[in-house]
C-alpha positions in Angstrom: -19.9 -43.1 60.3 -19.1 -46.4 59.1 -21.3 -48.8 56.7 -24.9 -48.9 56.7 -26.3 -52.4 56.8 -29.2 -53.0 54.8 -31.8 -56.0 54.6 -34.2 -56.6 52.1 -37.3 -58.1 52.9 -39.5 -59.6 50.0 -42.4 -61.3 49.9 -46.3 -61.4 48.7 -47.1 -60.2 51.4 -50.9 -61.5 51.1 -52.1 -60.3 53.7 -49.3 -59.1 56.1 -48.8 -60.7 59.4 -47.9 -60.7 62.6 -44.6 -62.6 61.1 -43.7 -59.8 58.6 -44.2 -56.7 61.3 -41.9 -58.9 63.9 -38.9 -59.8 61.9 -37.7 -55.9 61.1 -37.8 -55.7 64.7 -35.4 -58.3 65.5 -33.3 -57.7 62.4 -32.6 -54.3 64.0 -32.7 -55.9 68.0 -29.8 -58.0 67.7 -27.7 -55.4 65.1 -28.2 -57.7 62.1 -29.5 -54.5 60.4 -29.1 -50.9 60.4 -31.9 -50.5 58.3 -34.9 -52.9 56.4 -36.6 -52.4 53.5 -39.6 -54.1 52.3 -40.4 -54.9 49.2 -43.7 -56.7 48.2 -43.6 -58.6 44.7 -45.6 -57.6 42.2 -46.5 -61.1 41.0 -46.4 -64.1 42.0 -43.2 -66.4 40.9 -45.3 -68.8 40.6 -48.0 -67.8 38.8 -50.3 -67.5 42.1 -53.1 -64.6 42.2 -52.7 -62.1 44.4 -54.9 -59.0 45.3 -53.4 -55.6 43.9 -50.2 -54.8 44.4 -51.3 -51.1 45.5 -53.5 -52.7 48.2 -51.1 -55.3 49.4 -48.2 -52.3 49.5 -50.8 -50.2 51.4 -51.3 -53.3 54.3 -47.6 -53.5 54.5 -47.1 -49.9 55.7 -49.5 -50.3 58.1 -48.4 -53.1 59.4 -44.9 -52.0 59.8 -46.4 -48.4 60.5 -44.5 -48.7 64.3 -41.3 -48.1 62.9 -39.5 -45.3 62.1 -39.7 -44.0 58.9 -35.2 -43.9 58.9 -35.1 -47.6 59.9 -38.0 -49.8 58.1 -39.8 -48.4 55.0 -41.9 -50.6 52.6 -41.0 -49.9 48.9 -42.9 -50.3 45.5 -39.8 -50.7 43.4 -41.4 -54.2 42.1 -44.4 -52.3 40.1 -41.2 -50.2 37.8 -38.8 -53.4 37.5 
C-alpha cells in the first residue's frame, strides 16, 4: 500500500455548515485525500468568543456523522496543545 494522504481541516467551526460537511466529500471525490481530519480550534486567533469547544466539537461529528469513521474523523487535539 502506498502513502496515505491526509488533509487537515481547521476551523471554529461556529456553528458547522453545510460548507464544512461538503468539502471532506470532495477532498475524497476527486482523490485529493485519502483521509480528512478535522480539527476545530480551541480559541479564537483573534481573540473572538466562541461557544465551548466540547459543544462546537460535538456539532462537528454530527455534521460530518455521514462519513466513515476510516476516512473523516473530527479531532479534539486543540483542547491538549
Amino acid at each position: 500500500m502506498g502513502r496515505r494522504r491526509l488533509a487537515v481541516f481547521g476551523g471554529s467551526f461556529n456553528p458547522p455548515h453545510v460548507g464544512h460537511a461538503l468539502l471532506p466529500g470532495y477532498l475524497l471525490s476527486q482523490d485529493l485525500a485519502d483521509e480528512v481530519l478535522v480539527a476545530p480550534c480551541y480559541a479564537h486567533a483573534l481573540g473572538k468568543e466562541l461557544p465551548a469547544f466540547e459543544d462546537r466539537v460535538a456539532m462537528t461529528e454530527l455534521a460530518l456523522a455521514n462519513y466513515p469513521d476510516d476516512q473523516v474523523w473530527v479531532s479534539a487535539i486543540e483542547r491538549d496543545l
